[in-house]
C-alpha positions as CSV (number, residue, x, y, z in Angstrom):
1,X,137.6,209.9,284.3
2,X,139.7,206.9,284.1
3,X,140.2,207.0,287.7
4,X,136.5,206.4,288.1
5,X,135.7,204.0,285.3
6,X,138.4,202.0,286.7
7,X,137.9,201.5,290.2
8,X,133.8,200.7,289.8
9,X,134.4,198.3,286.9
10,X,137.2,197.0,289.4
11,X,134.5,196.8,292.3
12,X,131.8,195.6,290.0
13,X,133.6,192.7,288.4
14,X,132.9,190.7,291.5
15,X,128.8,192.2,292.2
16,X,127.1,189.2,292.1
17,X,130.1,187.3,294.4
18,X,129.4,189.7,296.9
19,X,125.7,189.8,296.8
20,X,125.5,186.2,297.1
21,X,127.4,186.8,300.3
22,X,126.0,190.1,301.9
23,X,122.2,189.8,300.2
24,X,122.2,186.1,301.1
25,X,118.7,186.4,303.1
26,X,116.8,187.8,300.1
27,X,118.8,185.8,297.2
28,X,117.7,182.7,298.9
29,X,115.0,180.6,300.4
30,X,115.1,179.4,304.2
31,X,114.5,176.4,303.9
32,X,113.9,174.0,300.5
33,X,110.7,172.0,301.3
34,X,109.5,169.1,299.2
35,X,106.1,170.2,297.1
36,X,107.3,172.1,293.9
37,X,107.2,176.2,294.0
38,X,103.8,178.0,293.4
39,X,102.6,179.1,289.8
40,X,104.3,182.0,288.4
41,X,100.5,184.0,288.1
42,X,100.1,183.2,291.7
43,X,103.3,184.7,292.8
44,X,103.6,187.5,289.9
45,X,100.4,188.8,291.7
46,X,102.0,188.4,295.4
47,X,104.6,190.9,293.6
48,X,102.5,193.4,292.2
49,X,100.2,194.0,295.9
50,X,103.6,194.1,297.4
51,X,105.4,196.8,294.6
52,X,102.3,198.6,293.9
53,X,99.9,198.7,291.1
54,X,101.1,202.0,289.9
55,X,104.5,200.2,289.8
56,X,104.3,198.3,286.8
57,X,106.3,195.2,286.6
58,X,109.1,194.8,283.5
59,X,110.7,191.9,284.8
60,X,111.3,188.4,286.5
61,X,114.5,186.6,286.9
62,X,113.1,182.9,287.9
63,X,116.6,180.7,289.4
64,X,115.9,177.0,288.9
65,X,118.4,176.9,291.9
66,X,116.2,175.0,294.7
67,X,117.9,177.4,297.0
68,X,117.5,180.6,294.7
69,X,114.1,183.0,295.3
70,X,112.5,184.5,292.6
71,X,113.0,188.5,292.0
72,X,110.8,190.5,290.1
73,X,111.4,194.0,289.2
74,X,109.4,197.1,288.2
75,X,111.8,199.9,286.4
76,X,110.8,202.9,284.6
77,X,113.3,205.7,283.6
78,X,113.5,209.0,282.2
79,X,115.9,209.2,279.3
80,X,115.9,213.4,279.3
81,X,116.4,213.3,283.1
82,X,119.7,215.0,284.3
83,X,121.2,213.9,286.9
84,X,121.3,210.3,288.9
85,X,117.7,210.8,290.8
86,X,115.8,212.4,287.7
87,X,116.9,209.4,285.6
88,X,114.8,207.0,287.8
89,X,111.1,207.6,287.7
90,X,111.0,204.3,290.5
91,X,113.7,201.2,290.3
92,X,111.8,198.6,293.1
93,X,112.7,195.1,293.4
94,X,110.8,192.5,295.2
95,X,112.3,189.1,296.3
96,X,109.6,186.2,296.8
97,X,110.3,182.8,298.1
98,X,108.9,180.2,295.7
99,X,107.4,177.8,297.5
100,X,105.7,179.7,300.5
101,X,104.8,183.0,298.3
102,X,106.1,185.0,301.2
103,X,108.2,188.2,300.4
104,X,111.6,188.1,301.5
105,X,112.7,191.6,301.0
106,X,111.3,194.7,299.0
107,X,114.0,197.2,297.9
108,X,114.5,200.3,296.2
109,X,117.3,199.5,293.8
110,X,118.0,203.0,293.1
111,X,119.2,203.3,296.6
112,X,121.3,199.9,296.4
113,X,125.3,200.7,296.8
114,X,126.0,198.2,293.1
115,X,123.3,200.3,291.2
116,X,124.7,203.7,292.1
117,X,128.3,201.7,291.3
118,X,127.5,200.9,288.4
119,X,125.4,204.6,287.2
120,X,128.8,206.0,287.9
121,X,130.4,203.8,285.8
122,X,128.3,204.0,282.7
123,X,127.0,207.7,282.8
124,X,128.8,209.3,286.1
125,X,125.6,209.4,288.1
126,X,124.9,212.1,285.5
127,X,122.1,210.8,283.2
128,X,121.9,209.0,280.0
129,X,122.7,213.1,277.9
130,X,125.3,213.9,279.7
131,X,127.0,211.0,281.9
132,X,126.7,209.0,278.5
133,X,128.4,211.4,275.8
134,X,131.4,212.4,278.5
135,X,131.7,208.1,280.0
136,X,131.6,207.2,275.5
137,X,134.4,209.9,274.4
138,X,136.5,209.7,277.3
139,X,136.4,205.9,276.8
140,X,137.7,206.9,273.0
141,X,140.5,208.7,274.1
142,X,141.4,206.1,276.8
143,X,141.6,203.7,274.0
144,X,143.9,205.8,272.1
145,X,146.2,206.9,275.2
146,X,146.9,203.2,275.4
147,X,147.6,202.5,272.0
148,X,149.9,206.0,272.1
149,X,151.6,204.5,275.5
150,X,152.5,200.9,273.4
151,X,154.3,203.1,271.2
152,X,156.3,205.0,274.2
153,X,156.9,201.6,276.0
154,X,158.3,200.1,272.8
155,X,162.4,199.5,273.9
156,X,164.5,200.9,271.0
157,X,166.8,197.9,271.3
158,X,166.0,194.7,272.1
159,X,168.8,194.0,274.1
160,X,169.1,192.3,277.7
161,X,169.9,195.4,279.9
162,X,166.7,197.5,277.9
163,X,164.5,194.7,278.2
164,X,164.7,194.2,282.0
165,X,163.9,197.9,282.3
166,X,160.8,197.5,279.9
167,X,159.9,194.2,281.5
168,X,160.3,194.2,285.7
169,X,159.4,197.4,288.3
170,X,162.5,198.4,290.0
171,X,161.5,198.9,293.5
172,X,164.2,199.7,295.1
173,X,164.6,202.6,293.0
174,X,164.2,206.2,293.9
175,X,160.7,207.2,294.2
176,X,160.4,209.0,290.5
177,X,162.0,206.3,289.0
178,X,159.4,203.8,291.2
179,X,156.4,205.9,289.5
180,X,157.6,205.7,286.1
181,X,157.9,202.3,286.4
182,X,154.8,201.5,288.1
183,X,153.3,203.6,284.9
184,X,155.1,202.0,282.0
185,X,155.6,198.4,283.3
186,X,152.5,197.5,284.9
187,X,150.2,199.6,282.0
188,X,152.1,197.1,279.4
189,X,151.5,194.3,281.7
190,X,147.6,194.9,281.5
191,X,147.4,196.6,277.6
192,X,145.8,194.5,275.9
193,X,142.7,193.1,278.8
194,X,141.7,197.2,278.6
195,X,141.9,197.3,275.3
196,X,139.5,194.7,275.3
197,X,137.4,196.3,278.4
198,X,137.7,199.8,276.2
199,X,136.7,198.3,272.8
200,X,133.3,195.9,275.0
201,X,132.7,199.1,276.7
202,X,132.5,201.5,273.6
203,X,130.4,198.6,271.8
204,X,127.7,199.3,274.3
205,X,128.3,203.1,274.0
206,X,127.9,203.2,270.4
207,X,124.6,200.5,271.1
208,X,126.6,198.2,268.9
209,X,125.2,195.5,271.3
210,X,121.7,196.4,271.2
211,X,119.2,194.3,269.9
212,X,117.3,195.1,266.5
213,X,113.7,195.6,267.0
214,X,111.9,192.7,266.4
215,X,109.4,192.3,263.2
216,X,107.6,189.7,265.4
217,X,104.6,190.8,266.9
218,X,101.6,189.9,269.3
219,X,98.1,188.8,267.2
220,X,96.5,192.4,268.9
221,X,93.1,190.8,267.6
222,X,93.0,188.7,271.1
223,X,92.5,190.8,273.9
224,X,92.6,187.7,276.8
225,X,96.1,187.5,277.5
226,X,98.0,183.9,277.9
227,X,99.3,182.4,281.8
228,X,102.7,183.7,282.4
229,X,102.9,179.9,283.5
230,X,102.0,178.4,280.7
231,X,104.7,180.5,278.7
232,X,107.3,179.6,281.5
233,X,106.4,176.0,281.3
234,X,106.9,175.9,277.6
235,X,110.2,177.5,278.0
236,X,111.6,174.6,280.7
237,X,110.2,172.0,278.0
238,X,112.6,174.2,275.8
239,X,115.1,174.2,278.2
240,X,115.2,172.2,280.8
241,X,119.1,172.6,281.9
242,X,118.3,176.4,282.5
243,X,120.7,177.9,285.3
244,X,117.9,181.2,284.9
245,X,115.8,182.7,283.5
246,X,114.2,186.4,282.6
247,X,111.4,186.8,282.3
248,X,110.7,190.3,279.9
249,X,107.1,191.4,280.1
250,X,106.0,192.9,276.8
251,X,106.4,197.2,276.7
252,X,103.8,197.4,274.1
253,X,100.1,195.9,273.1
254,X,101.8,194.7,270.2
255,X,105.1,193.7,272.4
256,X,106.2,189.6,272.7
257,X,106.8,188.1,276.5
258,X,110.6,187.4,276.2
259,X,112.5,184.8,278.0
260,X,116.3,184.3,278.1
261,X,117.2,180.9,279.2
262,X,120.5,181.4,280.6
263,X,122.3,178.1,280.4
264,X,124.9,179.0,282.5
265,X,125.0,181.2,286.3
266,X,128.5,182.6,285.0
267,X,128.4,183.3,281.3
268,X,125.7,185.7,280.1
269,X,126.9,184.3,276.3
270,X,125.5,181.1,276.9
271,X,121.4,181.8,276.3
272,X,118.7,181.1,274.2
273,X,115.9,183.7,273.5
274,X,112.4,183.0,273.4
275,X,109.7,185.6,272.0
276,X,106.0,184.1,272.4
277,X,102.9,185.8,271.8
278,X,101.2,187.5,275.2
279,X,98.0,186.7,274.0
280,X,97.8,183.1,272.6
281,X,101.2,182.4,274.4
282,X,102.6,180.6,271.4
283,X,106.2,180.4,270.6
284,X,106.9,182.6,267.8
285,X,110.6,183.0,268.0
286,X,113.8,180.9,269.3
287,X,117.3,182.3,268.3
288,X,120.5,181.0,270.0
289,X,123.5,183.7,269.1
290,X,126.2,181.7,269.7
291,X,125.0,179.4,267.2
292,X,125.1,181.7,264.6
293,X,127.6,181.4,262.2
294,X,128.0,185.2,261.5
295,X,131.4,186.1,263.9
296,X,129.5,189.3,264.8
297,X,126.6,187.7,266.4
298,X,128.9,185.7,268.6
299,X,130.8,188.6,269.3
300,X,127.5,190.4,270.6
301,X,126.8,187.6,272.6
302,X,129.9,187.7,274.1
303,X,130.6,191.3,274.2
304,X,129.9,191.7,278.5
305,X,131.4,188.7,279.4
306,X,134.5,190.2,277.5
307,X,134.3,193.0,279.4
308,X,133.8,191.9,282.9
309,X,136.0,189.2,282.2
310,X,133.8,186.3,283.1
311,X,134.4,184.6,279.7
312,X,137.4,183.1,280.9
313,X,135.9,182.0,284.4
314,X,137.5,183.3,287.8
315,X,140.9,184.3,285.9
316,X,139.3,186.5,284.1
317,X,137.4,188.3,286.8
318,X,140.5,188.4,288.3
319,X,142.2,189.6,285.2
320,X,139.5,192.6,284.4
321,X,139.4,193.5,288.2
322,X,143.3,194.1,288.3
323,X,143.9,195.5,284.9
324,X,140.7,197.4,286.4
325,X,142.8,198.9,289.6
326,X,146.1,199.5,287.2
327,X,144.4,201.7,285.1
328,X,142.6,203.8,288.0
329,X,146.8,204.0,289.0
330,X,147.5,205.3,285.2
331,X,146.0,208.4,285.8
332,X,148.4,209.2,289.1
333,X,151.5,208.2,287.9
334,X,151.3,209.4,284.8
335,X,150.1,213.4,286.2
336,X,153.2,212.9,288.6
337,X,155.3,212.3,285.6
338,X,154.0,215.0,283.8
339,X,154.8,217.4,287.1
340,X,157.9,216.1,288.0
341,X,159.3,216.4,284.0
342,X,162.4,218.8,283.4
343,X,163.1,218.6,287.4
344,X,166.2,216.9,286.9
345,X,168.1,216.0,290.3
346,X,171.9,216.8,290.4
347,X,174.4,214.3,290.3
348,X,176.6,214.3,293.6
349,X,179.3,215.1,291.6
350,X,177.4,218.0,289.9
351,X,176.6,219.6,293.5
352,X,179.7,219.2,294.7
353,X,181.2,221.5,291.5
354,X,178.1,223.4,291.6
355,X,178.9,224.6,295.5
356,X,182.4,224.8,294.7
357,X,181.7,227.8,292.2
358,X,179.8,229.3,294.4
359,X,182.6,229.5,297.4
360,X,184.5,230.9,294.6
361,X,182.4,233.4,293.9
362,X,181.7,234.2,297.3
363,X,185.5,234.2,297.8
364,X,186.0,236.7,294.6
365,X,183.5,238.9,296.2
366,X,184.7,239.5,299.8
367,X,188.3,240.6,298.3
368,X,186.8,242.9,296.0
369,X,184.6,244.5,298.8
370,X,187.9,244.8,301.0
């Protein structure tokens, strides 16, 4: 389990890196011309002909990047469903260019090689009853095996020749020697980033992260429902620094249009949430968590840019994607520890006795035959 859990978070931690890279003709736009991009109703409907009207659209993310297109998505899953391809009813993503309203690329995200990364990561490709319970209690016990390995690592004396053990890999050491090194050094090295990644990751596992459900509702009296545009242009008044935004389409008749105004392209902490009404399009709600002054909502806030790492920038990516790969290792060495124990190798000095009995008895035996 921790095998797997640590090589997709590792391969995760730098998705959206690699996307820019590899999806780079659907991520952005050709060319940036000089009129301004079409209204959002003009291409929200584009999206819907191209995804299909029994597809029903959940949500936009809307770059103010120049370069960026806009993607919308239409996602509908089945929480009973065992197994990765009964938990998606349909997972479709369109990418539009902004200005033209031409579609760039149509994609079934279900298919895509991060989503399926990421399903194994979180539920094991298993589904939400199973993959869940097994990804949250194994995380538990992960938590625990580190704390328990502190306690092993712990040098009884703090003295030069102990700490340089507990502190540096011999590598030119005998290869069981090498293992248990690679096992006790490097998993101190990187203790405390997973216990972070462990504690972010059972925070969503225990939906300590998920939000409350709102007491703000749409006035279901109106039955014409406000522009998208209009609501997105009241949000950029809002916020007119925005990196990006998404754009949540209400679930419900009685459901709010919810934007996140993501200040920032790196931090996911760095928001403010809109709720407006789908019908009148008023604002009705603006909340900014890290302004909060309760520690726990800024915790929340925080809690997957913790985990990945990315509250720290690139040395934290980097952090979480190593201590990411050492803890796939932990698993290894520490089975080949457990296999090799009691097989203690004979000193030179101990063979050379040890054969020397057993000419002995050899010796003894061919007299007594003759």
């Amino acid at each position: 389990m921790v095998l797997i859990l640590g090589l997709t978070g590792a391969i995760y931690t730098f998705s959206d890196d690699i996307k820019d890279i590899v999806y780079k003709d659907r991520r952005y736009v050709s060319t940036v011309p000089n009129h301004k991009r079409l209204p959002l109703d003009t291409l929200l409907g584009i999206a819907r002909q191209s995804l299909g009207e029994k597809h029903k659209i959940t949500r936009a993310e809307l770059s103010q990047d120049p370069t960026r297109s806009y993607m919308f998505r239409a996602f509908k899953i089945n929480k009973d469903g065992t197994g990765y391809w009964n938990y998606y009813q349909y997972y479709l993503k369109v990418y539009i260019d902004p200005y033209t309203g031409k579609v760039l690329f149509k994609e079934d995200a279900s298919k895509e090689f991060f989503t399926i990364v990421l399903a194994l990561h979180m539920n094991l490709l298993l589904g939400d009853g199973i993959g869940h319970f097994i990804v949250q209690w194994s995380t538990v016990c992960f938590g625990l095996l580190l704390l328990s390995g502190l306690v092993l690592w712990w040098p009884k004396k703090w003295k030069r020749k102990q700490l340089k053990q507990n502190f540096a890999v011999k590598w030119n050491s005998k290869f069981k020697r090498l293992n248990y090194d690679l096992h006790n050094v490097l998993g101190f090295y990187v203790l405390f980033p997973l216990l972070i990644i462990a504690l972010t990751g059972l925070a969503w596992s225990f939906k300590l992260t998920t939000d409350k459900k709102s007491k703000v509702l749409s006035d279901t009296t109106l039955t014409t429902k406000a522009s998208a545009n209009q609501i997105l242009t009241q949000a950029l008044a809002k916020s007119p620094k925005t990196a990006y935004f998404l754009y949540n389409f209400p679930a419900t008749k009685s459901g709010t249009v919810n934007l996140s105004a993501y200040q920032s392209n790196t931090h996911l902490y760095d928001r403010l949430q809109y709720r407006f009404d789908q019908y009148n399009g008023k604002l009705i709600q603006t909340s900014n968590p890290m302004a909060s002054t309760a520690l726990s909502a800024k915790l929340v806030a925080l809690n997957y840019d913790l985990h990945t790492g990315s509250a720290l920038g690139l040395f934290g990516k980097l952090l979480a994607f190593f201590a990411s790969l050492i803890a796939a290792t932990l698993p290894v060495t520490g089975l080949i520890i457990w296999l090799k124990k009691g097989k203690k190798t004979e000193k030179p000095q101990q063979k050379h006795t040890a054969n020397k009995i057993k000419q002995t008895k050899a010796s003894k035996s061919i007299v007594t035959i003759y």
